[in-house]
PyMOL Python script that loads the backbone (N, CA, C, O; Angstrom):
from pymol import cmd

cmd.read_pdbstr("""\
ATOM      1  N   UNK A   1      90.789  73.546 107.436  1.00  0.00           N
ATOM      2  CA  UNK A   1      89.994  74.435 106.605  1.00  0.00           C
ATOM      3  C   UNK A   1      90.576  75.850 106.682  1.00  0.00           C
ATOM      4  O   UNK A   1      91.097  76.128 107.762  1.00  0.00           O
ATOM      5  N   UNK A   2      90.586  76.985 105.543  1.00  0.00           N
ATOM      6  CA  UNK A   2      91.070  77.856 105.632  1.00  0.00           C
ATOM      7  C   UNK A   2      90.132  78.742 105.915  1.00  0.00           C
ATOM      8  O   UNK A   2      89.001  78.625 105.442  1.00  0.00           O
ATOM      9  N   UNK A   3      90.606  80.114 107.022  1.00  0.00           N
ATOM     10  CA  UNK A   3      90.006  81.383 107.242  1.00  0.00           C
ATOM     11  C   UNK A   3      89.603  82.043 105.993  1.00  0.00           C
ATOM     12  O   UNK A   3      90.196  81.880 104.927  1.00  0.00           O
ATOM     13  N   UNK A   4      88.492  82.854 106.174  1.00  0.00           N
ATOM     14  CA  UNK A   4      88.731  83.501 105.059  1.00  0.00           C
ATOM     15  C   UNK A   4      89.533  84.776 105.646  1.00  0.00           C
ATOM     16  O   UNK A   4      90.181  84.718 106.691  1.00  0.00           O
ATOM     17  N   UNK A   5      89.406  85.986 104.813  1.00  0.00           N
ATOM     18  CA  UNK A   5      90.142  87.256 104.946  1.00  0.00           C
ATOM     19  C   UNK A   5      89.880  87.822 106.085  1.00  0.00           C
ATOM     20  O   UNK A   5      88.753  87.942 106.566  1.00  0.00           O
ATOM     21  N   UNK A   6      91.322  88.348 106.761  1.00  0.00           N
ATOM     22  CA  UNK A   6      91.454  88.823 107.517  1.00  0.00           C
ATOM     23  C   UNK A   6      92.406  90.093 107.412  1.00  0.00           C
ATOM     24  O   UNK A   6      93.263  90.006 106.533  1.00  0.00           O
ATOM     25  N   UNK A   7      92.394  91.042 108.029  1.00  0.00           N
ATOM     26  CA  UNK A   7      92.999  92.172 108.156  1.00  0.00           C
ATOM     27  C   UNK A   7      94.845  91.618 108.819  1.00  0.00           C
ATOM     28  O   UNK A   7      94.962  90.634 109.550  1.00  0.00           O
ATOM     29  N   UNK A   8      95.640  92.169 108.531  1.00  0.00           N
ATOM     30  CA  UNK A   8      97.066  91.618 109.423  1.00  0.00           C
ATOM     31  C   UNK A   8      97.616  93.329 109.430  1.00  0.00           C
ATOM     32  O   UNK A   8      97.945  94.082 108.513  1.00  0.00           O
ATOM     33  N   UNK A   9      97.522  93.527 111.100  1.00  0.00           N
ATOM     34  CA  UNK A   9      97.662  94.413 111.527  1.00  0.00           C
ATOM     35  C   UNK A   9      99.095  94.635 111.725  1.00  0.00           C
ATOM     36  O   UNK A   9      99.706  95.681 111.511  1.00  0.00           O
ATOM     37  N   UNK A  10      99.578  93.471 112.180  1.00  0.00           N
ATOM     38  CA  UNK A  10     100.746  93.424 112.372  1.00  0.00           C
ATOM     39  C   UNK A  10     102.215  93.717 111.279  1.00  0.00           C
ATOM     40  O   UNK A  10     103.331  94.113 111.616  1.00  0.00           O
ATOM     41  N   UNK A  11     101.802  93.423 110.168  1.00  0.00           N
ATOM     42  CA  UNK A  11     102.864  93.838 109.175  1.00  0.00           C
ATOM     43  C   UNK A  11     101.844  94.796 108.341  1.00  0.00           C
ATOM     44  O   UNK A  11     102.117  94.944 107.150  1.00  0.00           O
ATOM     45  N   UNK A  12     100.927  95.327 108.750  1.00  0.00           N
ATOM     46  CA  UNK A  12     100.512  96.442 107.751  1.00  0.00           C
ATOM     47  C   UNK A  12     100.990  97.508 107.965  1.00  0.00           C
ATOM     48  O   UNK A  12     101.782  97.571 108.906  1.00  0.00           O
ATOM     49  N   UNK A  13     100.688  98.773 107.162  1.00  0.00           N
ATOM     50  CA  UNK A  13     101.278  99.901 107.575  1.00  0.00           C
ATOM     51  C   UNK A  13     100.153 100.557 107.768  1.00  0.00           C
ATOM     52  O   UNK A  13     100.115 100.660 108.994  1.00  0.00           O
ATOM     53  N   UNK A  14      98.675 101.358 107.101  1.00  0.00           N
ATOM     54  CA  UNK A  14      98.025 101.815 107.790  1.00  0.00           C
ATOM     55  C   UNK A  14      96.670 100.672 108.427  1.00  0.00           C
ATOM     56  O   UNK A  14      96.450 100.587 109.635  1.00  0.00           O
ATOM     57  N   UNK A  15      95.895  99.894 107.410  1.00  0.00           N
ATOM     58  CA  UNK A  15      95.080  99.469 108.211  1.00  0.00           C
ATOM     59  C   UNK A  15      95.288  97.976 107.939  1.00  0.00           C
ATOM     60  O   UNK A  15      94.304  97.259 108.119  1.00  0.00           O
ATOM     61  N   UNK A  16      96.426  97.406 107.531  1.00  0.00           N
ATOM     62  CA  UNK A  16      96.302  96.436 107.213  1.00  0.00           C
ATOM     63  C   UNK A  16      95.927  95.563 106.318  1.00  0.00           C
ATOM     64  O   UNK A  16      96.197  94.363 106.270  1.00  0.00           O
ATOM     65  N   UNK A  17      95.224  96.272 105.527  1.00  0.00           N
ATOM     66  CA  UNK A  17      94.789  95.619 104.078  1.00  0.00           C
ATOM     67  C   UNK A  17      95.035  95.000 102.912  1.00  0.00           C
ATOM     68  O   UNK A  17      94.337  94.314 102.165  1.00  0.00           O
ATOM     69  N   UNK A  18      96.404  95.445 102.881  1.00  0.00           N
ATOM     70  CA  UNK A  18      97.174  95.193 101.783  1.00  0.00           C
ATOM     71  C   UNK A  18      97.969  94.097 102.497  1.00  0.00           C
ATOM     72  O   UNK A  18      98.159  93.200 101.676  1.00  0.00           O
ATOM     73  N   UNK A  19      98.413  93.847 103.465  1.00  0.00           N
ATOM     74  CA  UNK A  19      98.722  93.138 104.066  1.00  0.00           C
ATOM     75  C   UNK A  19      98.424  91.832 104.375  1.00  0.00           C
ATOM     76  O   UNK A  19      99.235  90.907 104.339  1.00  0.00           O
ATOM     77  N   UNK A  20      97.014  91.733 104.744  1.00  0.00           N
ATOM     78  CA  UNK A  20      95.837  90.870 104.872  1.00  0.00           C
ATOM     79  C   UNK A  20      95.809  89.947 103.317  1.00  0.00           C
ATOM     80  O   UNK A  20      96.004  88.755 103.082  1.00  0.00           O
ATOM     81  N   UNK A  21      95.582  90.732 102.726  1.00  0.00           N
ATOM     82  CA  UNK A  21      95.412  90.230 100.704  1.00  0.00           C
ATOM     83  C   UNK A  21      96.514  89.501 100.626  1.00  0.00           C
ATOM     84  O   UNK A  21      96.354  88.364 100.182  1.00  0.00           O
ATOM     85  N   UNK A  22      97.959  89.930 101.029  1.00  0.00           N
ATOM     86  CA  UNK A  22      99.082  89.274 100.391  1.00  0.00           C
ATOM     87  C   UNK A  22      99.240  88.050 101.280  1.00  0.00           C
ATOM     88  O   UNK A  22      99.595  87.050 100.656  1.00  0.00           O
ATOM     89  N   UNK A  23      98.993  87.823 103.099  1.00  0.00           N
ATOM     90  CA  UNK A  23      98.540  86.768 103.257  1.00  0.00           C
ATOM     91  C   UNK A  23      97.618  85.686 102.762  1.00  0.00           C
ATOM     92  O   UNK A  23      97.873  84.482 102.729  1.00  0.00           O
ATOM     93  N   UNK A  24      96.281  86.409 102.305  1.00  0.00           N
ATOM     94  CA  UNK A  24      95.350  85.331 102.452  1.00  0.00           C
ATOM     95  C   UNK A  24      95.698  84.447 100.687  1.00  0.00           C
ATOM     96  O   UNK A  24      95.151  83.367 100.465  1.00  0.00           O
ATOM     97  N   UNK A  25      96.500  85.004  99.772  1.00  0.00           N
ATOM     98  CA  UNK A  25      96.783  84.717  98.102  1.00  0.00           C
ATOM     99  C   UNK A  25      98.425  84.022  98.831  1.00  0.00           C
ATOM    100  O   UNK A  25      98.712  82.838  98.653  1.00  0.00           O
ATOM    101  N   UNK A  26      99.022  84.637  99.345  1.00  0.00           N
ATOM    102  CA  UNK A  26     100.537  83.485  99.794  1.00  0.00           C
ATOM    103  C   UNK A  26     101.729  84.214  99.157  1.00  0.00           C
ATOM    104  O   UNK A  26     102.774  83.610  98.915  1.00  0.00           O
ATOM    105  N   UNK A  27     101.522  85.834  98.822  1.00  0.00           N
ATOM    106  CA  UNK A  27     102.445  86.445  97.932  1.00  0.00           C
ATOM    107  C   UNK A  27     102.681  87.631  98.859  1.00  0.00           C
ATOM    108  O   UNK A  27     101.981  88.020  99.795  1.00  0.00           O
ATOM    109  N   UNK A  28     104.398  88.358  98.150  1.00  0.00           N
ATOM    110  CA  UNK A  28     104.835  88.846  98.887  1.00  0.00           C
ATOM    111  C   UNK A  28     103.930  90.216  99.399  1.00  0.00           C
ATOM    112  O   UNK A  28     103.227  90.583  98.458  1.00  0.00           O
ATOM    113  N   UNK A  29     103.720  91.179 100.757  1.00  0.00           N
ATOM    114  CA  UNK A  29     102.898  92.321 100.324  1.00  0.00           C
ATOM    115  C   UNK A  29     103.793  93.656  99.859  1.00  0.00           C
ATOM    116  O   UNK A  29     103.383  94.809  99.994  1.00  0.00           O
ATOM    117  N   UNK A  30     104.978  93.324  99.337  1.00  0.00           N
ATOM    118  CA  UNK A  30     105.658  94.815  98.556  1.00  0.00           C
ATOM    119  C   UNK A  30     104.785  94.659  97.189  1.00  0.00           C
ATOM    120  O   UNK A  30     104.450  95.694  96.612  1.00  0.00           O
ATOM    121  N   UNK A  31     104.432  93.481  96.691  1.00  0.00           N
ATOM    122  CA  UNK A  31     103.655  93.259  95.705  1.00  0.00           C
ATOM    123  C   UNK A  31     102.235  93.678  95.532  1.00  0.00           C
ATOM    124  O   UNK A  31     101.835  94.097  94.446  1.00  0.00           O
ATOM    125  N   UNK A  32     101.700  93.607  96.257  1.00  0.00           N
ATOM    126  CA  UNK A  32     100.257  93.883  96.903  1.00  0.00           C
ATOM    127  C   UNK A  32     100.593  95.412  97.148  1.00  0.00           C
ATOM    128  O   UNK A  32      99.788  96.129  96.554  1.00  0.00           O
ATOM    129  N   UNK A  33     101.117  95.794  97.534  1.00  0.00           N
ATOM    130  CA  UNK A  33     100.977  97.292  97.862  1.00  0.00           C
ATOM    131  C   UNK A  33     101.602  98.036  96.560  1.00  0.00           C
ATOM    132  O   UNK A  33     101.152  99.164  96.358  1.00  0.00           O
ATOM    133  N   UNK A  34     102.374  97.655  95.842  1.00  0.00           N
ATOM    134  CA  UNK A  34     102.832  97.975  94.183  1.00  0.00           C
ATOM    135  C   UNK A  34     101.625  98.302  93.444  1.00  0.00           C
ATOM    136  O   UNK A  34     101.228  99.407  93.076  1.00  0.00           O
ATOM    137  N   UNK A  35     100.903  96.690  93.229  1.00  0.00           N
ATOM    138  CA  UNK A  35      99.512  96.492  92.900  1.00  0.00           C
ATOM    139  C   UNK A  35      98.196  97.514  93.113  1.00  0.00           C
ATOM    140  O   UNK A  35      97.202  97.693  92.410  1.00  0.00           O
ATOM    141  N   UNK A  36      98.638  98.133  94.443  1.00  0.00           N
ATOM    142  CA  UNK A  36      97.361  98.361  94.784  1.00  0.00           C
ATOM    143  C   UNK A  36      97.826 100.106  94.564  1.00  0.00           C
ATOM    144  O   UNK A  36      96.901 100.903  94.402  1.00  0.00           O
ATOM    145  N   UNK A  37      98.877 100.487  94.569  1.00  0.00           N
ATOM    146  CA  UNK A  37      98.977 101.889  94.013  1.00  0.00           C
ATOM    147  C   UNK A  37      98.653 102.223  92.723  1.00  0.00           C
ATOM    148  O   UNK A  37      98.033 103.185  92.270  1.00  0.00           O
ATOM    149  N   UNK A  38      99.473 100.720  91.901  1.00  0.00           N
ATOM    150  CA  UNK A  38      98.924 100.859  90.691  1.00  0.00           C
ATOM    151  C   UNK A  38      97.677 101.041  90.260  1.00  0.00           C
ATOM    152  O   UNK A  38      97.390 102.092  89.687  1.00  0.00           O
ATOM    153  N   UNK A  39      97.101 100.431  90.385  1.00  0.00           N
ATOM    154  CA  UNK A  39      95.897 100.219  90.221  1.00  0.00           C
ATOM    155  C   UNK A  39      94.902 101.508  90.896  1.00  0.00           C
ATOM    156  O   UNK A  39      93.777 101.670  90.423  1.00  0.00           O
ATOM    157  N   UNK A  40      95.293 102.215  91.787  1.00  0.00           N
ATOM    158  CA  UNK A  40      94.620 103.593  92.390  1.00  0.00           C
ATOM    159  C   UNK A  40      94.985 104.720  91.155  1.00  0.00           C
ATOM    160  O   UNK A  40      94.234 105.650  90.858  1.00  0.00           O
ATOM    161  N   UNK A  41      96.448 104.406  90.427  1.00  0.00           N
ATOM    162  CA  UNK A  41      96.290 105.762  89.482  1.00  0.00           C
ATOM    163  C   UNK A  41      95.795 105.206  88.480  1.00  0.00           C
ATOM    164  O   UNK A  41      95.363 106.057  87.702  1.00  0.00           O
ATOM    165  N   UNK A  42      95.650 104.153  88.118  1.00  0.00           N
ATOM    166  CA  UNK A  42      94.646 103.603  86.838  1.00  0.00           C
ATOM    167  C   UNK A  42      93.298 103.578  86.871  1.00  0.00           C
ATOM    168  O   UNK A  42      92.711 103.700  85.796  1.00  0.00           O
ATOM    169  N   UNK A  43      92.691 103.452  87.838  1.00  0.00           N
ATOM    170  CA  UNK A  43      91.278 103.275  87.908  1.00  0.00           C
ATOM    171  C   UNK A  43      90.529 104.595  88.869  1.00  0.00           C
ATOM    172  O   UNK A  43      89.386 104.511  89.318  1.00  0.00           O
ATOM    173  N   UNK A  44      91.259 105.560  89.023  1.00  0.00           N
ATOM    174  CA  UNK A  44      90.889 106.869  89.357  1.00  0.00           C
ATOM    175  C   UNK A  44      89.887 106.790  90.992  1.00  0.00           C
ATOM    176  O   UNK A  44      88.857 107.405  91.268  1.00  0.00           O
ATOM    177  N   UNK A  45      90.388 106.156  91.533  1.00  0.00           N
ATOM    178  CA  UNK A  45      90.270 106.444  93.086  1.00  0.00           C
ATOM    179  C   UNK A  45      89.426 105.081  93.538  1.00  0.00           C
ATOM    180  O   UNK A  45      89.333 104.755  94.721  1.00  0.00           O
ATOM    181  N   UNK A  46      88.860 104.372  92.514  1.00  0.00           N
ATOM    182  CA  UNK A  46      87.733 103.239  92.462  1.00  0.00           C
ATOM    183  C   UNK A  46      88.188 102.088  93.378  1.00  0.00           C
ATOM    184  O   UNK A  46      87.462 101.356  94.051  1.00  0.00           O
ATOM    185  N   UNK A  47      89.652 102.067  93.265  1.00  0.00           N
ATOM    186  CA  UNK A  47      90.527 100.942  94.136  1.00  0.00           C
ATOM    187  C   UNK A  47      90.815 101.681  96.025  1.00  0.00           C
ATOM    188  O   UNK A  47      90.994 101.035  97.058  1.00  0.00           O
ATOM    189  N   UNK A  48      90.765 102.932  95.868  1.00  0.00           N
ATOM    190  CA  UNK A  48      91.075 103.725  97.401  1.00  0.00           C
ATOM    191  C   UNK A  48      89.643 103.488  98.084  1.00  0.00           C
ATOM    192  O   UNK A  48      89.523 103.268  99.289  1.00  0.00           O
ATOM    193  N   UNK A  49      88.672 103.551  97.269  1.00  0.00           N
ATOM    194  CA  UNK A  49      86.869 103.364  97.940  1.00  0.00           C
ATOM    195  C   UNK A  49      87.078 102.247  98.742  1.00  0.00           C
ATOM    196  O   UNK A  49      87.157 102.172  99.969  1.00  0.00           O
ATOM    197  N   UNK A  50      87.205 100.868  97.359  1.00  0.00           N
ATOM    198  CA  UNK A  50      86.939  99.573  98.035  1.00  0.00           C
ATOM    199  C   UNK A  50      88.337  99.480  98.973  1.00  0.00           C
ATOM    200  O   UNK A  50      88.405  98.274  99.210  1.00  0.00           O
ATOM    201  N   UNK A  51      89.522 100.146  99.651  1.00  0.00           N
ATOM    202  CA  UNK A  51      90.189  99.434 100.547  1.00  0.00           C
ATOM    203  C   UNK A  51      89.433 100.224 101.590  1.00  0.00           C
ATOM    204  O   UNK A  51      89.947  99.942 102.672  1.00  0.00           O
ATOM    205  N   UNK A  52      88.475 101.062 101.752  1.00  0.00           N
ATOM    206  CA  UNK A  52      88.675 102.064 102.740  1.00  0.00           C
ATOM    207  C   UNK A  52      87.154 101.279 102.926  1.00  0.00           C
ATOM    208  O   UNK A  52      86.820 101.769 104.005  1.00  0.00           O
ATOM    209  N   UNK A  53      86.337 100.611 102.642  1.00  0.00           N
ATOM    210  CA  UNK A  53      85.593  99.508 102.247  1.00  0.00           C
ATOM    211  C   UNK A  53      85.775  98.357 102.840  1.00  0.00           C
ATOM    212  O   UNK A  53      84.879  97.718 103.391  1.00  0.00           O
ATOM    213  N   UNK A  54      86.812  98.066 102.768  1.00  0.00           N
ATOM    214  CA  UNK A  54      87.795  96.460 103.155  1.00  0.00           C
ATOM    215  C   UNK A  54      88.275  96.717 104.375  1.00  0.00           C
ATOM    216  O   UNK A  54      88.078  95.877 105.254  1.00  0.00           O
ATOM    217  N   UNK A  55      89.074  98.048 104.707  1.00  0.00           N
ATOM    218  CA  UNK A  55      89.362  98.527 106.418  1.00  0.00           C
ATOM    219  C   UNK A  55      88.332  98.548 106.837  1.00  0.00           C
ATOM    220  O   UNK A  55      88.395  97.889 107.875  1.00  0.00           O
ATOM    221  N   UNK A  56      86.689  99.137 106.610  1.00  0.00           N
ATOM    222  CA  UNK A  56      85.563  99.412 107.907  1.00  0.00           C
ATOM    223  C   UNK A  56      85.138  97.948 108.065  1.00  0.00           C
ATOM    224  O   UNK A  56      84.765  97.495 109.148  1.00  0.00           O
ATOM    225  N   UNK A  57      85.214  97.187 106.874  1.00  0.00           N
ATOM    226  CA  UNK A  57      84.142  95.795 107.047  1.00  0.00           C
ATOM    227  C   UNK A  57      84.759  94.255 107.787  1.00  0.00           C
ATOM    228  O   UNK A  57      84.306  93.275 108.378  1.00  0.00           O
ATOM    229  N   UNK A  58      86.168  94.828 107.278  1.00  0.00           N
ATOM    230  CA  UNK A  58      86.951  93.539 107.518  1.00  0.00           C
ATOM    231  C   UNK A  58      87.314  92.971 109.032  1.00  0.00           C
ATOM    232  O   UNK A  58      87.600  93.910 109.775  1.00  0.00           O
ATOM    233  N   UNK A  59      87.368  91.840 109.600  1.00  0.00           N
ATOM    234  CA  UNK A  59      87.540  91.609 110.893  1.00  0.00           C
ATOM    235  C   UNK A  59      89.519  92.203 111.215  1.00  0.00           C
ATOM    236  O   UNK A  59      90.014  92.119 112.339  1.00  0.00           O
TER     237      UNK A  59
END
""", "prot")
cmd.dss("prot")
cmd.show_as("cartoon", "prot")
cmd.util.cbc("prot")
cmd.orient("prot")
């Protein structure tokens, strides 16, 4: 059975988050972290909330 989401501290750079995502989907995280910048200047900070969201909650 699979875990659900977990933080991966180990290849993250600040809290792991982006890191964690590109594990738990099976894709690379230069992708995930591309993604997730993108998506911070497109959606005007709405994507920086929920990781900073995803770092306090996540194991």
């Amino acid at each position: 059975m699979k875990q659900g989401f977990r933080k991966n501290r180990r290849d993250g750079m600040i809290f792991g988050v982006c890191a964690g995502i590109a594990d738990h989907f099976g894709i690379d995280v230069l992708w995930t972290r591309v993604g997730f910048v993108g998506l911070t200047l497109l959606g005007f900070g709405l994507p920086l909330l929920l990781y900073i969201t995803v770092a306090i909650l996540a194991p």
